[in-house]
C-alpha positions as a Markdown table, in Angstrom:
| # | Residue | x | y | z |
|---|---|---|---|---|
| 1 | Unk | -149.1 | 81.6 | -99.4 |
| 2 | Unk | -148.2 | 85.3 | -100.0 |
| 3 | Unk | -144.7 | 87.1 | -98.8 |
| 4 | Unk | -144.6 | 89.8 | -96.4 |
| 5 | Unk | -141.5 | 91.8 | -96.7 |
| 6 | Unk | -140.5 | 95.3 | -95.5 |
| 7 | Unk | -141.6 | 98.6 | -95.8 |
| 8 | Unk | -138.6 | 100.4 | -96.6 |
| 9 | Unk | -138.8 | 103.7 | -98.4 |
| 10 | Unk | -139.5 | 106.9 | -96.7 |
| 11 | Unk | -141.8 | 107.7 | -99.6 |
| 12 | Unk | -143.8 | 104.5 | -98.5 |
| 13 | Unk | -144.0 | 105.4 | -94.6 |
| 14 | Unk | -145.3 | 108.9 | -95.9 |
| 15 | Unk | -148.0 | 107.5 | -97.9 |
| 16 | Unk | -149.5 | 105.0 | -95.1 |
| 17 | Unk | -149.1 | 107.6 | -92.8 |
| 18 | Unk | -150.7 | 110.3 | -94.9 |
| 19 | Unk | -153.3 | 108.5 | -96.9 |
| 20 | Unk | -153.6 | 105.1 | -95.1 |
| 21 | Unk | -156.3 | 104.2 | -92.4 |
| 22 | Unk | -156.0 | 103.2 | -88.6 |
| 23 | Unk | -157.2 | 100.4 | -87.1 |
| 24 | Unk | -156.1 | 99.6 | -82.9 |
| 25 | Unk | -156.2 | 97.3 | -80.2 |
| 26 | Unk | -155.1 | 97.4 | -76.4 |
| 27 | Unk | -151.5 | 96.4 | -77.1 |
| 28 | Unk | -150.9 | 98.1 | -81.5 |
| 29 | Unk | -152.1 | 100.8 | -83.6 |
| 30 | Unk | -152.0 | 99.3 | -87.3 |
| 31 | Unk | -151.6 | 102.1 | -90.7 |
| 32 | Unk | -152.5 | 101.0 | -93.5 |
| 33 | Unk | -152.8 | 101.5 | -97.5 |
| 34 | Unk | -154.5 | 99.4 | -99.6 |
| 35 | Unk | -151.9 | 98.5 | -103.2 |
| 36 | Unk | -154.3 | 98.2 | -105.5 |
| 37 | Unk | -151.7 | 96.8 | -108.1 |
| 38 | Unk | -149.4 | 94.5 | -105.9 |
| 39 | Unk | -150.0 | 90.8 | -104.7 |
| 40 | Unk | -147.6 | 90.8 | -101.7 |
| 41 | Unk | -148.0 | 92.5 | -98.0 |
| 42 | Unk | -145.1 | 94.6 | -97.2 |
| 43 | Unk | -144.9 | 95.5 | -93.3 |
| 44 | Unk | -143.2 | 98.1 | -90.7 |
| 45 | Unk | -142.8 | 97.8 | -87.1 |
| 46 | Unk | -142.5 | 100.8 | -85.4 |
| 47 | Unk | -142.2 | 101.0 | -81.5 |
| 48 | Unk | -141.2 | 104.8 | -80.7 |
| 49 | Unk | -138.8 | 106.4 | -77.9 |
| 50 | Unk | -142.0 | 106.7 | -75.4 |
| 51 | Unk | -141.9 | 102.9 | -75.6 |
| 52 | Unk | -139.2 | 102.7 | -72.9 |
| 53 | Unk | -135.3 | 101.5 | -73.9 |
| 54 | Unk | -133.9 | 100.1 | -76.6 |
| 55 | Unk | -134.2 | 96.3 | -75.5 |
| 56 | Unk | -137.8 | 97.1 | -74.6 |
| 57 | Unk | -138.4 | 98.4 | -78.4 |
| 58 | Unk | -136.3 | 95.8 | -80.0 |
| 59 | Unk | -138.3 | 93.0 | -78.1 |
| 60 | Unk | -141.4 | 94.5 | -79.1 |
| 61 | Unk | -140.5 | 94.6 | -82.5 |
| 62 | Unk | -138.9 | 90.8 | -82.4 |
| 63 | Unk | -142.4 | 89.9 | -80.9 |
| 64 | Unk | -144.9 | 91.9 | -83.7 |
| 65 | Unk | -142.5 | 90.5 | -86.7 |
| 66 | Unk | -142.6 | 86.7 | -85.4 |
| 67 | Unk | -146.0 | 86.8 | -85.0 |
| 68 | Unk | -146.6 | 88.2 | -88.4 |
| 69 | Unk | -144.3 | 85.7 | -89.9 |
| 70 | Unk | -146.6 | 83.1 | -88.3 |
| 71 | Unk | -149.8 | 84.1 | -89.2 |
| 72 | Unk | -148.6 | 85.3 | -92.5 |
| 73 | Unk | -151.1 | 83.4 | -94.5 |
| 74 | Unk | -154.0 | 84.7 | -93.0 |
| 75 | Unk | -153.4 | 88.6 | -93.9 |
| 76 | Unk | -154.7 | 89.9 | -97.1 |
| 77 | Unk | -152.2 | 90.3 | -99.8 |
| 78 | Unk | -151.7 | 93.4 | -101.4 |
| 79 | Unk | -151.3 | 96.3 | -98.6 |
| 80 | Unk | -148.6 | 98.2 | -97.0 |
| 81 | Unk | -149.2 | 98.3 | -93.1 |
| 82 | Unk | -147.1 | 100.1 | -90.1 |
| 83 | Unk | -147.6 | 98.2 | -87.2 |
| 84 | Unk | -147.0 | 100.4 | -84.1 |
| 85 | Unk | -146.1 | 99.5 | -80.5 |
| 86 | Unk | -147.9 | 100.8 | -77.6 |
| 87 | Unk | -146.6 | 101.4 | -74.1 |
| 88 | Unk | -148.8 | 98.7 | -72.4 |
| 89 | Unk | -147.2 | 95.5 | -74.9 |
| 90 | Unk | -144.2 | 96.0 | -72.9 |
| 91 | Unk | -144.6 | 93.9 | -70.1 |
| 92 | Unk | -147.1 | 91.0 | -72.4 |
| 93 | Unk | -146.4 | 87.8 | -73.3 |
| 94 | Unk | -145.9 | 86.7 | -76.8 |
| 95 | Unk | -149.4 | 85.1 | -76.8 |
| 96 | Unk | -150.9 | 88.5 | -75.6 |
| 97 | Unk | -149.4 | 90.6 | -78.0 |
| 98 | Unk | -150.1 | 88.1 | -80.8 |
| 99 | Unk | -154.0 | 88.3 | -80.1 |
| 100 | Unk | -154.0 | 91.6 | -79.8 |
| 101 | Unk | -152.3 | 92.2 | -83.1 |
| 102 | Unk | -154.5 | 89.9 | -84.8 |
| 103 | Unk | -157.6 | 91.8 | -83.1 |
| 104 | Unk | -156.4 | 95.3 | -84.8 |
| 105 | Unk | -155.9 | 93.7 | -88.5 |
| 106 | Unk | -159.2 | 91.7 | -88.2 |
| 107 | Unk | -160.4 | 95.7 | -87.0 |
| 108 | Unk | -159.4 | 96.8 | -90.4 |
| 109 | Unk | -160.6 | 94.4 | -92.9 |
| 110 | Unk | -157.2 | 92.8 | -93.3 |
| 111 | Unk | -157.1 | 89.4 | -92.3 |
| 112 | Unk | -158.4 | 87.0 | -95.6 |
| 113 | Unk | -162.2 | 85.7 | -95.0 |
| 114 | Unk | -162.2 | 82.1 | -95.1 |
| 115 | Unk | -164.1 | 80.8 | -98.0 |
């Protein structure tokens, strides 16, 4: 099982969002970069003022990481990926928002194929 840990660095969010690709669902838009030399995922989660308040960003967030951390052995290893928030997760179910995050990684190639 690979680690995901955080995208940090300014320099990093510039380079996803700059150079990266876009893959989206109903519910997330998903940036990413493919880390040619790294074995671990490292991810963002973004969910921007237009979201609503701060509890409605925060839970938004709290939803996108959990269901990463649970499904954290079926994304590829070896990206960095900004996972952003749109308008219409805010009134989903944990379920909802988990499938539709899924749907936008599978969109971009980065969910592992099972061999």
């Amino acid at each position: 099982m690979t680690k995901i840990s955080s995208l940090t660095s300014p320099s990093d969010f510039k380079n996803v969002f700059r150079s990266g690709s876009t893959s989206s669902s109903k519910y997330v838009v998903v940036r990413y970069v493919d880390r040619h030399d790294r074995k671990n995922t490292r991810m963002a989660f973004i969910a921007g003022k237009r979201f609503g308040k701060a509890v409605e960003r925060n839970r938004a967030k709290r939803i996108l990481r959990e269901s990463c951390r649970r499904n954290r052995d079926k994304i590829a290893p070896g990206y960095d990926i900004v996972v952003i928030a749109r308008p219409s997760l805010k009134s989903k179910s944990y379920w909802e928002a988990e499938k539709g995050l899924l749907k936008a990684l599978a969109f971009g190639g980065l969910i592992k194929r099972e061999s």
